[in-house]
C-alpha beads as a LAMMPS data file, in Angstrom:
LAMMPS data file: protein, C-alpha beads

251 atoms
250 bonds

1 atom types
1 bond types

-500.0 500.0 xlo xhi
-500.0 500.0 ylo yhi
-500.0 500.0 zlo zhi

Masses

1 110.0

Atoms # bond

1 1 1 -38.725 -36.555 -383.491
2 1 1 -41.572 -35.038 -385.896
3 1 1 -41.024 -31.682 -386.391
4 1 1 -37.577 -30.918 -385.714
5 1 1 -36.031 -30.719 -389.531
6 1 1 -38.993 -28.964 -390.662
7 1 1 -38.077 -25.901 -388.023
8 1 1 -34.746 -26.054 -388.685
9 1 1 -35.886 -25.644 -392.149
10 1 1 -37.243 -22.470 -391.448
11 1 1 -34.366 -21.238 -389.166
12 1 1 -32.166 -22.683 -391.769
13 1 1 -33.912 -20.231 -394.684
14 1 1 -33.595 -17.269 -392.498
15 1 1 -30.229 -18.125 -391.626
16 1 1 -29.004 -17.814 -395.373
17 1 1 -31.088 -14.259 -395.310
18 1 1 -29.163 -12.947 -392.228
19 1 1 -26.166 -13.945 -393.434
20 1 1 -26.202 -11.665 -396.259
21 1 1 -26.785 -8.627 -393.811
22 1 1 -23.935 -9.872 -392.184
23 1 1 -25.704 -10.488 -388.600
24 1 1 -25.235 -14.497 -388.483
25 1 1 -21.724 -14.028 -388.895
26 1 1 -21.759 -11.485 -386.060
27 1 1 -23.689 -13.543 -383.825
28 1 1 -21.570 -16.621 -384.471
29 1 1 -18.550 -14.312 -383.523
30 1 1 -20.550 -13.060 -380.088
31 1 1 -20.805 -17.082 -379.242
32 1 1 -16.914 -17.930 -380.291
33 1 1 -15.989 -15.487 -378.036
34 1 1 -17.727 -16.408 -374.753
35 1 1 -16.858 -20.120 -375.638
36 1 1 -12.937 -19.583 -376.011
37 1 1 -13.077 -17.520 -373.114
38 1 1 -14.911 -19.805 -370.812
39 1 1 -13.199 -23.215 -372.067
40 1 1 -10.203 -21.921 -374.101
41 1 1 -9.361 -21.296 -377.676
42 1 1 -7.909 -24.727 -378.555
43 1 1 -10.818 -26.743 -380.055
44 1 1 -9.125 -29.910 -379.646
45 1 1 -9.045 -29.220 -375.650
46 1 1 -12.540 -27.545 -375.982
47 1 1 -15.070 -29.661 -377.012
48 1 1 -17.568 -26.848 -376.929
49 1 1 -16.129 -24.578 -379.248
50 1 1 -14.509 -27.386 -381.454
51 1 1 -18.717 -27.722 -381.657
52 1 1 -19.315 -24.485 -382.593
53 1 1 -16.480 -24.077 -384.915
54 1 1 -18.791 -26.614 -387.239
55 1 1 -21.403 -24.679 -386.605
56 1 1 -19.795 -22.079 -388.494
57 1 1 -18.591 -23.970 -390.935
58 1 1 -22.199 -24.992 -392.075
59 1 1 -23.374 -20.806 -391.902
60 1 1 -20.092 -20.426 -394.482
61 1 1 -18.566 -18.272 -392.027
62 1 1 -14.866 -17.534 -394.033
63 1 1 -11.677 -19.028 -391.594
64 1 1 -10.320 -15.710 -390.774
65 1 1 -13.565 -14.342 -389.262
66 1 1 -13.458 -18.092 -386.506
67 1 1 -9.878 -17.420 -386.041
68 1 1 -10.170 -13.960 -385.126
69 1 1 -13.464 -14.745 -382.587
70 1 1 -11.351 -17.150 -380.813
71 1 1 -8.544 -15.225 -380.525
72 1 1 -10.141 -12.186 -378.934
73 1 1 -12.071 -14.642 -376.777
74 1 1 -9.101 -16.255 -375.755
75 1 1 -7.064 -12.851 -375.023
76 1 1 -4.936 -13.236 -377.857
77 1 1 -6.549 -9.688 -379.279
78 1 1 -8.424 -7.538 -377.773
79 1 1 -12.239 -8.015 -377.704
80 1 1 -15.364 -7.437 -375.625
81 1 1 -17.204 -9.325 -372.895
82 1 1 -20.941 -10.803 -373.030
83 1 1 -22.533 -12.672 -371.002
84 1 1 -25.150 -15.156 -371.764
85 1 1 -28.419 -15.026 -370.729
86 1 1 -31.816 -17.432 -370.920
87 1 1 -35.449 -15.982 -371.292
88 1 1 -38.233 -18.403 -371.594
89 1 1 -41.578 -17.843 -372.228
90 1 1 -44.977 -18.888 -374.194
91 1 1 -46.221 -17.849 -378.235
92 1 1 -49.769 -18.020 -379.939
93 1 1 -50.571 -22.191 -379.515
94 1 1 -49.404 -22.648 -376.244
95 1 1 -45.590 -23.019 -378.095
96 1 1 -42.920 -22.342 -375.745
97 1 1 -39.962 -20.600 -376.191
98 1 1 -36.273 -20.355 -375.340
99 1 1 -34.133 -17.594 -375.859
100 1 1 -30.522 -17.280 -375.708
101 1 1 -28.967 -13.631 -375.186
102 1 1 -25.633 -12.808 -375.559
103 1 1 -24.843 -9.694 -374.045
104 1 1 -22.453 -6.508 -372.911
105 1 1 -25.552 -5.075 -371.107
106 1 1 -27.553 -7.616 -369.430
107 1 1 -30.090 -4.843 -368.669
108 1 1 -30.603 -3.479 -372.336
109 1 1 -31.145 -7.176 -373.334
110 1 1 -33.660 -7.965 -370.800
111 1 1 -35.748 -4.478 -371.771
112 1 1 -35.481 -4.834 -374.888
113 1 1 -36.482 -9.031 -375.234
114 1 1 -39.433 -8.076 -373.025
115 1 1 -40.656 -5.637 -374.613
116 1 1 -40.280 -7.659 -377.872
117 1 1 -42.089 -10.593 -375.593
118 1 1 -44.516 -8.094 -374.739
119 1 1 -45.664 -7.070 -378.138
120 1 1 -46.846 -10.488 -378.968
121 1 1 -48.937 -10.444 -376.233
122 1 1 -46.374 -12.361 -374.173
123 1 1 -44.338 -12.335 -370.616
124 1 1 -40.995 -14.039 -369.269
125 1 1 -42.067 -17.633 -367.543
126 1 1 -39.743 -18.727 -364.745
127 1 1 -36.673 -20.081 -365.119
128 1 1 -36.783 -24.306 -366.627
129 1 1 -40.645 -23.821 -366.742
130 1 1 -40.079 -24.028 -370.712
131 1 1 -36.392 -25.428 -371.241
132 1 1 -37.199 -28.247 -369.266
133 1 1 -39.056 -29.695 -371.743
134 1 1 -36.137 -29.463 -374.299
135 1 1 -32.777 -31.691 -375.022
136 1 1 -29.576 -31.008 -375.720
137 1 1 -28.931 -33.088 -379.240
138 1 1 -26.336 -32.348 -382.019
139 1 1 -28.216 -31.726 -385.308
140 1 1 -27.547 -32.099 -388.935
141 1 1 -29.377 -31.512 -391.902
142 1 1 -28.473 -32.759 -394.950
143 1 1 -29.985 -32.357 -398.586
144 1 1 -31.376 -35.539 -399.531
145 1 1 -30.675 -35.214 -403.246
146 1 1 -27.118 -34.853 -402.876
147 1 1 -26.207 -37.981 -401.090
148 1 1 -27.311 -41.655 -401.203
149 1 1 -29.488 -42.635 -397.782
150 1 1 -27.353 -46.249 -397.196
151 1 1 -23.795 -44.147 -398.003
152 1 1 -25.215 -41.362 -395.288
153 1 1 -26.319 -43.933 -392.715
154 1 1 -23.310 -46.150 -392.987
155 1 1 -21.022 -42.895 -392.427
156 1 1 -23.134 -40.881 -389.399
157 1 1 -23.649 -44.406 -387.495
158 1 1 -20.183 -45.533 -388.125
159 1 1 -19.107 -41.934 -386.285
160 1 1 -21.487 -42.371 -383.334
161 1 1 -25.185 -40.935 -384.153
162 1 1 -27.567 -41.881 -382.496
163 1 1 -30.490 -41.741 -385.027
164 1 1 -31.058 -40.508 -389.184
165 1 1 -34.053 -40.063 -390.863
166 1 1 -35.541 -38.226 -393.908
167 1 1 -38.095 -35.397 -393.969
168 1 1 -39.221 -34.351 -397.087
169 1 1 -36.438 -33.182 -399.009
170 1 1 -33.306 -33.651 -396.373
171 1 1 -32.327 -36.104 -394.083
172 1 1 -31.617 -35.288 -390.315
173 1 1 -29.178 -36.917 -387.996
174 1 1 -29.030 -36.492 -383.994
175 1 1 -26.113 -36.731 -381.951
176 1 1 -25.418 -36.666 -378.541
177 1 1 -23.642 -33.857 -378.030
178 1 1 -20.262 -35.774 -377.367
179 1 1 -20.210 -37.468 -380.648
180 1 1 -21.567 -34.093 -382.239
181 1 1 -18.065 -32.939 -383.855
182 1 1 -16.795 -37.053 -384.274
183 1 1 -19.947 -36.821 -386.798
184 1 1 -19.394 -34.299 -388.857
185 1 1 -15.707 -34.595 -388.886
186 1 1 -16.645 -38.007 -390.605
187 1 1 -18.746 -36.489 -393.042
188 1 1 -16.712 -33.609 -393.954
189 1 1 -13.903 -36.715 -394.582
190 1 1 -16.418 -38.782 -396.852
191 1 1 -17.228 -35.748 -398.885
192 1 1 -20.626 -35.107 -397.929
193 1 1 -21.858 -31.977 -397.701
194 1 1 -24.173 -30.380 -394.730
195 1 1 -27.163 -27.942 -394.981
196 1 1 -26.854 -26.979 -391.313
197 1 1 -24.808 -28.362 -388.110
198 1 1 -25.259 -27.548 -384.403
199 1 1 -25.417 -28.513 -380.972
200 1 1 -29.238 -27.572 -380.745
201 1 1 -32.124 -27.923 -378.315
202 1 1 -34.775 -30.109 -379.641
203 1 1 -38.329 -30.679 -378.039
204 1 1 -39.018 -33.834 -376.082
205 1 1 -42.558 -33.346 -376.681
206 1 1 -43.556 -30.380 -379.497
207 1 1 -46.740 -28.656 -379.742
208 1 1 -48.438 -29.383 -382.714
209 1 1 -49.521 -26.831 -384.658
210 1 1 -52.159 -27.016 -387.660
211 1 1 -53.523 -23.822 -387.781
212 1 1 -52.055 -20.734 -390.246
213 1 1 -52.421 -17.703 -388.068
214 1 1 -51.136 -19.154 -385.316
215 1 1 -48.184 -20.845 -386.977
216 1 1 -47.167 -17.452 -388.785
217 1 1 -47.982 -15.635 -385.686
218 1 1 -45.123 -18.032 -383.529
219 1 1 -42.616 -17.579 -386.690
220 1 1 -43.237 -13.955 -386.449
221 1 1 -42.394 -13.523 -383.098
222 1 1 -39.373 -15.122 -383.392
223 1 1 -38.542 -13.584 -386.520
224 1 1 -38.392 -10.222 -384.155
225 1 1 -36.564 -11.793 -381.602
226 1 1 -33.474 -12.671 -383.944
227 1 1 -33.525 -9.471 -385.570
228 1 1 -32.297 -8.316 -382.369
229 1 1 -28.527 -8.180 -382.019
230 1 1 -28.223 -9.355 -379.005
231 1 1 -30.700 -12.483 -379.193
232 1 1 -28.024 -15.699 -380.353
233 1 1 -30.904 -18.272 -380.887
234 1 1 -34.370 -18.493 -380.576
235 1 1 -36.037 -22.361 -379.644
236 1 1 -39.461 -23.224 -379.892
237 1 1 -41.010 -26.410 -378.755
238 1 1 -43.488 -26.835 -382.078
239 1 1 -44.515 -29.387 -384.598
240 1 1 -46.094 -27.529 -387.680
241 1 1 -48.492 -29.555 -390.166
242 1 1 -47.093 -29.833 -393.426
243 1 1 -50.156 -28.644 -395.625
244 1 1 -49.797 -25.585 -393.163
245 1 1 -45.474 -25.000 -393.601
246 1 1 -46.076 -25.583 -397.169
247 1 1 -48.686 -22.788 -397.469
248 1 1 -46.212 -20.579 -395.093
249 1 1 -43.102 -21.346 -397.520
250 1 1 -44.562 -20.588 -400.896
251 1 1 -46.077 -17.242 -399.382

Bonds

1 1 1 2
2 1 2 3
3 1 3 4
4 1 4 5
5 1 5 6
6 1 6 7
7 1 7 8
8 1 8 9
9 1 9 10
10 1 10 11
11 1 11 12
12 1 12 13
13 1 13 14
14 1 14 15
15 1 15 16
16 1 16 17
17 1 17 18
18 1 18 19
19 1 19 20
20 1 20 21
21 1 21 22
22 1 22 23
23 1 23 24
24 1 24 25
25 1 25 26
26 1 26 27
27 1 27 28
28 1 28 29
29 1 29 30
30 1 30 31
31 1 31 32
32 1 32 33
33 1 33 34
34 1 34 35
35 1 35 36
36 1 36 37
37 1 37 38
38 1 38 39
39 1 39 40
40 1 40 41
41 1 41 42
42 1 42 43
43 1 43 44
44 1 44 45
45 1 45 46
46 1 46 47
47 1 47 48
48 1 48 49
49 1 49 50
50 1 50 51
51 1 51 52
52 1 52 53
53 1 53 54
54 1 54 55
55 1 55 56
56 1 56 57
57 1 57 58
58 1 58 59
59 1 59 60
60 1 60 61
61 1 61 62
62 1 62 63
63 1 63 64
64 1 64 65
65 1 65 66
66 1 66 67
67 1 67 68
68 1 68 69
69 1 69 70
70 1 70 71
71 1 71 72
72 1 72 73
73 1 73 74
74 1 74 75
75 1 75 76
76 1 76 77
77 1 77 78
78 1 78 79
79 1 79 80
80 1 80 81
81 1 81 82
82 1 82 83
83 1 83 84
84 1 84 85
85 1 85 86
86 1 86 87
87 1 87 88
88 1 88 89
89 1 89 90
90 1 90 91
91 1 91 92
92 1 92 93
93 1 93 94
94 1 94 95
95 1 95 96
96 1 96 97
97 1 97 98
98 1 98 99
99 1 99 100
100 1 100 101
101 1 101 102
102 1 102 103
103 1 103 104
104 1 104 105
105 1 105 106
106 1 106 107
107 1 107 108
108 1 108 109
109 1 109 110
110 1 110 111
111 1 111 112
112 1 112 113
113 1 113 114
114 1 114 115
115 1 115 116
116 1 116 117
117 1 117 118
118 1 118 119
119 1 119 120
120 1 120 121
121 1 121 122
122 1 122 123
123 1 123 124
124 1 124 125
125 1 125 126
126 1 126 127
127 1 127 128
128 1 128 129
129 1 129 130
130 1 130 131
131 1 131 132
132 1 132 133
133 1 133 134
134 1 134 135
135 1 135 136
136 1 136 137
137 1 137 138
138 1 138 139
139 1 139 140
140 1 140 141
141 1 141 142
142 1 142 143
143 1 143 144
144 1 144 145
145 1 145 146
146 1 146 147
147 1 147 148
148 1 148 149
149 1 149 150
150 1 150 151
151 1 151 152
152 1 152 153
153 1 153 154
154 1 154 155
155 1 155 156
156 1 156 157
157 1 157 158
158 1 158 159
159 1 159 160
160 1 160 161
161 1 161 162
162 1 162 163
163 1 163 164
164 1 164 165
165 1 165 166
166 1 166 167
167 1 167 168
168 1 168 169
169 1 169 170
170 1 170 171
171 1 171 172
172 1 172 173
173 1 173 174
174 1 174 175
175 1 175 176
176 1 176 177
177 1 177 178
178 1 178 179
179 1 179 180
180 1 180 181
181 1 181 182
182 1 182 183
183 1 183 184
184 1 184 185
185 1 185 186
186 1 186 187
187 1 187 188
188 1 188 189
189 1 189 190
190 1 190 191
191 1 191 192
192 1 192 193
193 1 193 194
194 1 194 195
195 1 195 196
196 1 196 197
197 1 197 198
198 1 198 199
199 1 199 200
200 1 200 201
201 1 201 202
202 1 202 203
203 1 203 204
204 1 204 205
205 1 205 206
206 1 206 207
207 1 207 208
208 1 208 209
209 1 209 210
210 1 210 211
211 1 211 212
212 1 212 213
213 1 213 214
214 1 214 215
215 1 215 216
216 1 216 217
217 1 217 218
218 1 218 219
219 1 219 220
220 1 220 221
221 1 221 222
222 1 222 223
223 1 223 224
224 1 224 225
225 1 225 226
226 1 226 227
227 1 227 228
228 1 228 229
229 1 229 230
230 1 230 231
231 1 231 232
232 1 232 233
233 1 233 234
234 1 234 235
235 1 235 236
236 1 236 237
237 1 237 238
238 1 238 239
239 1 239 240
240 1 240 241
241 1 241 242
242 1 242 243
243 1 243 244
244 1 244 245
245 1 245 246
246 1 246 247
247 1 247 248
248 1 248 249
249 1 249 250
250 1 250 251
């Protein structure tokens, strides 16, 4: 499991920097949308978007802003309709990529991520050449300073993870997906704060990485890919050394 907290890390860190433009929030409304329409707006008869609504929670996206997603997802107000779409493809390092597209134009999105794929000296691979070699795993990160490790294990093992362990300066716990929300509901109840929350895709098998150019070439590229509005999340299948993320964080 190497590797996985220190790239949320970075996706974490950028998170916080979207969110004051504004565009996590938006995104997170895009994905509460197509999730109350598909499954309903009810969370506790939607186990999906009860997932997602924690998601939130952890990006500090304000009540009003979820209720009003759902709603217009659910026809309750009036709102648009995207559809989701999955490119995958390969980075500097051999690191493969997911991306997941929300979109009203399926054929803006696909120009647009391929010509984003393009500039990096990239191309679409086929369909589960990349995502096969990626799990579906609920994820949170807690700050290891704020909590004691025996209080955190006792709560996230009593509530059904599957596994906890530290990185550096935060602890990570996996879920399976069904347990996902039973987690953090029991955390949220025991007072403990979380850094970041999600139903995620994690690498079975990430690409190491110990070289700097290629690293910060691979975070580049997906830096561009989020800035677009209608890219949702961007996975990579990567496990960078720690001297090398160290010298990439302090820059």
């Amino acid at each position: 499991m190497s590797g996985h907290s220190k790239w949320k890390t970075i996706q974490h860190k950028k998170g916080a920097a979207d969110a004051k433009r504004g565009k996590i929030f938006s995104k997170l409304a895009k994905e509460l949308m197509v999730v109350a329409r598909t499954g309903g707006g009810d969370p506790d008869q939607n186990a999906n978007l009860r997932s997602l609504i924690q998601k939130a929670k952890s990006s500090n996206m304000p009540n009003d802003n979820i209720d009003r997603a759902i709603k217009k997802g659910s026809g309750e107000l009036g709102g648009e309709t995207f559809e989701e779409i999955v490119y995958e493809g390969y980075a500097s390092g051999g690191v493969g990529l997911v991306c997941v597209v929300l979109t009203d134009n399926k054929n803006r999105a696909a120009a647009e991520v391929r010509h984003i794929f393009k500039k990096h000296g990239s191309d679409f691979a086929s369909q589960g050449s990349v995502s096969r070699g990626f799990e579906r795993k609920g994820q949170i990160l807690v700050d290891a300073e704020s909590v004691d490790e025996d209080e955190l294990m006792g709560v996230v093992l009593d509530a059904g993870a599957e596994d906890m362990q530290r990185d550096g300066d935060q602890f990570e716990v996996l879920t399976e997906p069904s347990e996902f929300s039973a987690v953090c509901e029991a955390l949220e109840k025991a007072g403990i704060a979380t850094l970041s929350a999600e139903v995620s895709l994690l690498p079975t098998a990430p690409t190491p990485i110990s070289d700097k150019a290629v690293a910060a070439s691979v975070f580049k590229f997906i830096e561009t890919l989020e800035d677009n509005d209608d890219v949702q999340n961007v996975y990579a299948n990567m496990d960078v050394d720690d001297a090398v993320l160290a010298e990439l964080e302090n820059e």
